[in-house]
C-alpha positions as CSV (number, residue, x, y, z in Angstrom):
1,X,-12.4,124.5,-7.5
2,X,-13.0,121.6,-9.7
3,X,-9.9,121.7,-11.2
4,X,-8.3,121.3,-7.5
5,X,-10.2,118.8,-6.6
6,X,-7.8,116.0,-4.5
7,X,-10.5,112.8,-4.8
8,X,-13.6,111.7,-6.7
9,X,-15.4,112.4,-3.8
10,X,-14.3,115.8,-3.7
11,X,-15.7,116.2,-7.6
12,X,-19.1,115.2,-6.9
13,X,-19.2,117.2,-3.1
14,X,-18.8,120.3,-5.6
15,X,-21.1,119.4,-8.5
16,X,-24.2,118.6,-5.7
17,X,-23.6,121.5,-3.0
18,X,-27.3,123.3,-2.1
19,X,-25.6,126.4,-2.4
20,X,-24.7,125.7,-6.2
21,X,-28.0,124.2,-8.0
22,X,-27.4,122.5,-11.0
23,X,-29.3,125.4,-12.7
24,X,-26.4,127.9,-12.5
25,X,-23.8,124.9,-13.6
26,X,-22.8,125.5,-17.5
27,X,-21.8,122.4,-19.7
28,X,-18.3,123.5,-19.0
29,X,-18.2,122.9,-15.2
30,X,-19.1,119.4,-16.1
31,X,-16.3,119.2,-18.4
32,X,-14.0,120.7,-15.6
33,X,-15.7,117.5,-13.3
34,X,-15.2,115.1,-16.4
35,X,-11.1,116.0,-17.1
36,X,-10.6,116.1,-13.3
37,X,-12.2,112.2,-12.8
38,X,-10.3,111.5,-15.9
39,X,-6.7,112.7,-14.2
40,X,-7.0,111.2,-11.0
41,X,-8.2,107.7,-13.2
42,X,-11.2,107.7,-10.9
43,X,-13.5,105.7,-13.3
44,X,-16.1,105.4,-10.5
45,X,-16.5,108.9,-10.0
46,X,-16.2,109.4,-13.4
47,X,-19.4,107.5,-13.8
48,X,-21.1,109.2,-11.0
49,X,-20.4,112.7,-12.8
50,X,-21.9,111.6,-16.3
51,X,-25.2,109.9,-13.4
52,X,-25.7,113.9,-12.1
53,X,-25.4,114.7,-15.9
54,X,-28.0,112.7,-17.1
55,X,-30.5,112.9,-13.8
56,X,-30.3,117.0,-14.2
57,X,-30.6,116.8,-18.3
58,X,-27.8,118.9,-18.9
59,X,-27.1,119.4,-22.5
60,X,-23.4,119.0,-22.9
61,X,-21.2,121.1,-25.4
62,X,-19.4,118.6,-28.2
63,X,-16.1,119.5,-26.5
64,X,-17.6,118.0,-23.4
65,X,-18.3,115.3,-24.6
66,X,-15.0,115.1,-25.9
67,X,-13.3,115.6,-22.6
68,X,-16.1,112.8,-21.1
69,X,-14.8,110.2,-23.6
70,X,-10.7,111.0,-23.0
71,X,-11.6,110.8,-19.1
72,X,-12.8,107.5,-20.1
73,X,-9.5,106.3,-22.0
74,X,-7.7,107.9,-19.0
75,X,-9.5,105.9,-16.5
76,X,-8.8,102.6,-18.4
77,X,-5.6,102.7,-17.2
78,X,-7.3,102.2,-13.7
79,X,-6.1,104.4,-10.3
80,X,-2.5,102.6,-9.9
81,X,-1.7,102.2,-13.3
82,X,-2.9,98.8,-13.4
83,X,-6.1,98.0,-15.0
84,X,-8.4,94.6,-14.7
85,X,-10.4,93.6,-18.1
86,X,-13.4,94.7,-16.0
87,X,-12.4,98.4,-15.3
88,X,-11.8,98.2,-19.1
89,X,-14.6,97.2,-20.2
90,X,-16.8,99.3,-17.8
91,X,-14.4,102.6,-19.0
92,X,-15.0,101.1,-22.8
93,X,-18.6,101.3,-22.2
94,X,-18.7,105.0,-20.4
95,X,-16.9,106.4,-23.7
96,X,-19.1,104.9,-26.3
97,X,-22.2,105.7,-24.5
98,X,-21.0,109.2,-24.4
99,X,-20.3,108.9,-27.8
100,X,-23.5,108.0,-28.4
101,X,-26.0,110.5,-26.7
102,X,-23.2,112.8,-28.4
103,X,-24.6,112.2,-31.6
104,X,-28.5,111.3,-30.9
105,X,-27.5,115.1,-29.1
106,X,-27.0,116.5,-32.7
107,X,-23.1,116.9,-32.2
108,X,-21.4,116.0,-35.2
109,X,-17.6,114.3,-34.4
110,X,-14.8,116.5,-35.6
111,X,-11.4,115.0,-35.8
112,X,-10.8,115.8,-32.0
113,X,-13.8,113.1,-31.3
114,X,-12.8,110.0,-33.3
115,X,-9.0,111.3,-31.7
116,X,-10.7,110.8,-28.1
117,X,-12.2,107.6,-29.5
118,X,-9.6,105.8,-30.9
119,X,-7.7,106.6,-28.1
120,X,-10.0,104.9,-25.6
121,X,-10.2,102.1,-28.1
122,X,-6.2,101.8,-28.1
123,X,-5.8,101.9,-24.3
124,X,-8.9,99.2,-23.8
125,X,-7.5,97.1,-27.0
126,X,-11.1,97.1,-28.8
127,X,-9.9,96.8,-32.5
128,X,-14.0,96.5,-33.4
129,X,-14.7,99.8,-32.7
130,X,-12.1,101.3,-33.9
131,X,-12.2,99.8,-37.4
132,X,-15.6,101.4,-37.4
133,X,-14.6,105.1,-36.3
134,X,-11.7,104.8,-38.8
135,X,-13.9,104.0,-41.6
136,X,-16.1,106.6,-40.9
137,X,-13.6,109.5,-40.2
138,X,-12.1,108.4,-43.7
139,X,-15.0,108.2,-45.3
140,X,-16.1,111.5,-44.0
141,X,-13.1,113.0,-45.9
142,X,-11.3,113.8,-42.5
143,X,-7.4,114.0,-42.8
144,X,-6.3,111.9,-39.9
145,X,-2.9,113.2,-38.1
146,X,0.0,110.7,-37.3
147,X,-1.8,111.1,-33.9
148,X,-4.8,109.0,-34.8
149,X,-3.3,106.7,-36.6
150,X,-0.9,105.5,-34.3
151,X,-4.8,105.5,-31.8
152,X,-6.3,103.3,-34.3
153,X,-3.2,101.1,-35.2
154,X,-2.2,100.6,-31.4
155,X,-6.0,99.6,-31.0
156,X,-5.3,96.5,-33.9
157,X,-2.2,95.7,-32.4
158,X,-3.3,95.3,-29.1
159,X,-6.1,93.1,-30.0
160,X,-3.7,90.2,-30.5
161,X,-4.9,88.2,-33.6
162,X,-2.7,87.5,-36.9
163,X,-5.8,89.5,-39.0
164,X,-5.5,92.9,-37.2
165,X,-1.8,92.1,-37.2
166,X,-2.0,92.6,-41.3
167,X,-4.5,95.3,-41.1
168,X,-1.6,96.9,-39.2
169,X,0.9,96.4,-42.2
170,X,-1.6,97.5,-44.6
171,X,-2.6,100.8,-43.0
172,X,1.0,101.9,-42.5
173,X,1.1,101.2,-45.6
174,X,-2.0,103.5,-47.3
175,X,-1.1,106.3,-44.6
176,X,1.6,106.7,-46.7
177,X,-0.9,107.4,-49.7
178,X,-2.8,110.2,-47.1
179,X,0.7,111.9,-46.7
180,X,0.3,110.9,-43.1
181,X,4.2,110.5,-41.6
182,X,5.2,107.5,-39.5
183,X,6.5,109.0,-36.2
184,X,7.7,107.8,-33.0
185,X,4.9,107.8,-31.1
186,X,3.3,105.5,-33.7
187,X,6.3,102.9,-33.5
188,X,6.1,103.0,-29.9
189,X,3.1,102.2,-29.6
190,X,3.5,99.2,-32.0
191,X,6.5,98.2,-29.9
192,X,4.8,98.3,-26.9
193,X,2.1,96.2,-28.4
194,X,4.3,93.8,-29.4
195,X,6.1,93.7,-26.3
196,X,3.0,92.8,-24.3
197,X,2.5,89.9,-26.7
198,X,6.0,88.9,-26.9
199,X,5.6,88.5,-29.9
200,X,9.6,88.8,-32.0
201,X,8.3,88.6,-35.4
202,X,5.9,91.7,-35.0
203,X,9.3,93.3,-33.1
204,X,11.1,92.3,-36.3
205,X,8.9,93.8,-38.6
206,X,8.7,97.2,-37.0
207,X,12.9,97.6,-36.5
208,X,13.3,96.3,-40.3
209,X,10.6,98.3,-41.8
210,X,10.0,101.2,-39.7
211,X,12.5,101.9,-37.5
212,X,14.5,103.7,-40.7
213,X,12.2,105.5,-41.4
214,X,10.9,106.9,-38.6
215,X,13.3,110.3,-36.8
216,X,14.2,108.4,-33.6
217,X,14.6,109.5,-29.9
218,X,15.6,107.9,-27.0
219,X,12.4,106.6,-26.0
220,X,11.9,104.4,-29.1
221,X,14.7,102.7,-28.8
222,X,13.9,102.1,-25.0
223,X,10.7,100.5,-26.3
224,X,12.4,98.5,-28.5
225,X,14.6,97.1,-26.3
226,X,12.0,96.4,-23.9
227,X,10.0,94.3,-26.4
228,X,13.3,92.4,-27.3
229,X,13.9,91.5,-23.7
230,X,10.2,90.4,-23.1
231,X,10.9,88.3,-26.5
232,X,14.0,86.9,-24.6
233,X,16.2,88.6,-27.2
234,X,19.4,90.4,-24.3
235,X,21.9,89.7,-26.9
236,X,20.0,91.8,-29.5
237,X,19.7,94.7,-26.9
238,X,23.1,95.3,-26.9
239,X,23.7,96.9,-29.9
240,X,20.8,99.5,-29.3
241,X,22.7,102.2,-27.8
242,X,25.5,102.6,-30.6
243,X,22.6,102.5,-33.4
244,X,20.8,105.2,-31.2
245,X,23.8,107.4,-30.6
246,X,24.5,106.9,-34.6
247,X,21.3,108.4,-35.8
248,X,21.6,111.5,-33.3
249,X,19.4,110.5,-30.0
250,X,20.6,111.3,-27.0
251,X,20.8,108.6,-24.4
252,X,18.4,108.5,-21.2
253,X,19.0,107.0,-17.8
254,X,16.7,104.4,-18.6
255,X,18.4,103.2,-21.8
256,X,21.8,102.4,-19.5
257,X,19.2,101.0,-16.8
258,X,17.5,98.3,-19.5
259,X,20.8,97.8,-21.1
260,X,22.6,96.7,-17.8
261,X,19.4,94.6,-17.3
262,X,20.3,92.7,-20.6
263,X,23.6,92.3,-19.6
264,X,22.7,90.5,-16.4
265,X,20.8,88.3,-18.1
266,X,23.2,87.2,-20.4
267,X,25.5,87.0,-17.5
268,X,23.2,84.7,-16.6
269,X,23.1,82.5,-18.6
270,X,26.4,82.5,-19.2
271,X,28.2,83.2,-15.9
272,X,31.9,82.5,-17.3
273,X,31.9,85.1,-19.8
274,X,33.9,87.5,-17.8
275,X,33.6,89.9,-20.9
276,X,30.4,90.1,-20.0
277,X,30.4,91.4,-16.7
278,X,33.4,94.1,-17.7
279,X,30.5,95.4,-20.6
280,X,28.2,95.7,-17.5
281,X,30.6,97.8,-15.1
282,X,31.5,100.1,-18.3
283,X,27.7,100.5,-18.2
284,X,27.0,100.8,-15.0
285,X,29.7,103.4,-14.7
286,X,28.1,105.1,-17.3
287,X,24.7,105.3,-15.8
288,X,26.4,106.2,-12.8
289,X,28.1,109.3,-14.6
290,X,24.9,110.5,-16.4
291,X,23.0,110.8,-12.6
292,X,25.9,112.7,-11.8
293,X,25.8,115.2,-14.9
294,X,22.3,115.4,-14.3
295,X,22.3,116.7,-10.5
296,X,24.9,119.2,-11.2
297,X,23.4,120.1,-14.4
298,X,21.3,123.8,-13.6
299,X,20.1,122.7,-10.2
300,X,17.0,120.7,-11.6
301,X,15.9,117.2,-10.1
302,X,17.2,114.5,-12.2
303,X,15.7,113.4,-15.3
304,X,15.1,110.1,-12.7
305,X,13.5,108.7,-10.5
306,X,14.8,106.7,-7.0
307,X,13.0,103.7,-7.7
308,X,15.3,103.9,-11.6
309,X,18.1,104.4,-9.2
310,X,17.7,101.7,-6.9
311,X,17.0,99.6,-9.8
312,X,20.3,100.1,-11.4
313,X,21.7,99.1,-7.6
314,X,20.3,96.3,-7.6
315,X,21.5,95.2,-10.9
316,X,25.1,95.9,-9.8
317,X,24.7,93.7,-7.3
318,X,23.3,90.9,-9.2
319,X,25.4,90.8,-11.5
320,X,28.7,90.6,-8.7
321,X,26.7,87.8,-7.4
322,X,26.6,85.8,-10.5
323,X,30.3,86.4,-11.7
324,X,31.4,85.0,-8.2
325,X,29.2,81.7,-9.2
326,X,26.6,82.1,-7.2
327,X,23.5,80.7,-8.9
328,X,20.8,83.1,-8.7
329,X,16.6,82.3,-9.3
330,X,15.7,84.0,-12.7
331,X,12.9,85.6,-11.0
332,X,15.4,87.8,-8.9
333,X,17.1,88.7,-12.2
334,X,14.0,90.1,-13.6
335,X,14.6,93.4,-12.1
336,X,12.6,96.0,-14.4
337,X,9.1,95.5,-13.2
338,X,7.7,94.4,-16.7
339,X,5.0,91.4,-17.6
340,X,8.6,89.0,-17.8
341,X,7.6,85.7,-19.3
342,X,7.9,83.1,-16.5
């Protein structure tokens, strides 16, 4: 029933119920209650789960503890998606003290631990911590996966400063000496770092150096031309699609939905350039033809969502707005709800 819980509430209803007693409760029905808070990003309940936990002294497995800390880096991310600096500190501080009575427990971390960990340090942007874990997993001869590292690099990144910025470089560098292989979850990550600091030379970097060498998909280059919009870069969007479709990828909606919101903004900016605005109907058809081949494709729902859709909408009319002369507020034209430098 854990597992089908609907609400925090719900959660700890089940864990305290007379009928129950924590006596006949294994460490794996707390886990249950831990990956349940940690889905529905209840951080509150979460915290009320690991309270019963300690009040009954329940001696938690070491994969408990690793499902505890993940709920924690799940619940960073707050219940809407959006997350204050006080829900992420208060998740930062649930995981480590997990982490913690984990060890004064006797549980040794395996590589599945420091995974959980650096991933709670990457989604709260504590580059401390994770400095330490990844020191310690290394030195503890432990042969990190492309999955940690991009944890413990996205965790540098996100911190901000020029220092953890060059630790970044270095480490893709000597995980090249482990035989760990840059993927694209790693150089989305860093993209999206980057992005959220709009910061164009880090974006440089990562296209020049590891964009080659990394097997591509769809979704990197989406975050790469999200970070180059965010830089205020449209111009340098454009080209994204043809590179993409050159090294194999196949397009998504949301590649023709951020390249039609370049091309509004250089439309923009430069509201005569009537070659712009036929670029943005040859897009905007295209989008148009890939929701199409994607209803009739096997009867599944579309690969997107309404809110994509209406997006793309709202785009086409902007942009027949501005090529008429109308002079339309920037904020309006920011259409993809991203952190948009105002």
């Amino acid at each position: 029933k854990l597992v089908e819980a609907r609400t925090g509430s719900e959660v700890l209803t089940l864990l305290t119920m007379d009928q129950v007693g924590s006596q006949s409760l294994g460490y794996a029905e707390y886990g249950k209650a831990f990956q349940r808070c940690g889905e529905m990003r209840d951080l509150t309940a979460l915290l009320q789960v690991w309270e019963v936990v300690r009040e009954r002294d329940v001696k938690l497995s070491g994969a408990a503890y690793s499902i505890l800390i993940t709920a924690a880096a799940r619940a960073a991310r707050g219940m809407q998606g959006i997350a204050d600096e006080e829900v992420k500190l208060r998740a930062f501080e649930t995981g480590k003290s997990a982490w913690l009575w984990m060890r004064y427990e006797g549980h040794e971390p395996s590589l599945g631990h420091y995974g959980a960990a650096l991933g709670l340090c990457a989604k709260v942007g504590n580059a401390d911590w994770a400095q330490e874990l990844w020191t310690e997993m290394i030195q503890h001869d432990f042969q990190p996966t492309s999955i940690q590292l991009s944890q413990y690099l996205e965790a540098l990144a996100s911190h901000g400063g020029n220092s953890e910025w060059e630790l970044v470089k270095s480490e893709l560098i000597a995980a090249e000496t482990r035989m760990i292989k840059h993927d694209a979850i790693t150089l989305c990550a860093l993209l999206n770092s980057a992005a959220m600091h709009k910061s164009l030379d880090r974006v440089d970097w990562l296209q020049q150096h590891l964009l080659p060498r990394v097997e591509v998909n769809a979704i990197v280059y989406c975050s790469l031309s999200k970070a180059l919009l965010l830089c205020q870069q449209p111009e340098r969007a454009l080209p994204l699609m043809s590179d993409m479709q050159a090294r194999g990828a196949t397009p998504l909606f949301r590649s023709f939905l951020q390249e039609a919101q370049a091309l509004v903004l250089i439309l923009r900016k430069s509201p005569d350039q009537l070659h712009v605005y036929d670029k943005f109907k040859v897009t905007a058809e295209a989008a148009s033809a890939f929701i199409d081949q994607s209803r009739n494709s096997s009867g599944a729902a579309p690969p997107m969502s309404r809110a994509e859709i209406r997006k793309l909408e709202s785009l086409e009319s902007l942009a027949r707005r501005i090529s008429t002369g109308e002079q339309v507020p920037l904020s309006q034209v920011h259409v993809i709800d991203w952190p948009w430098a105002t």
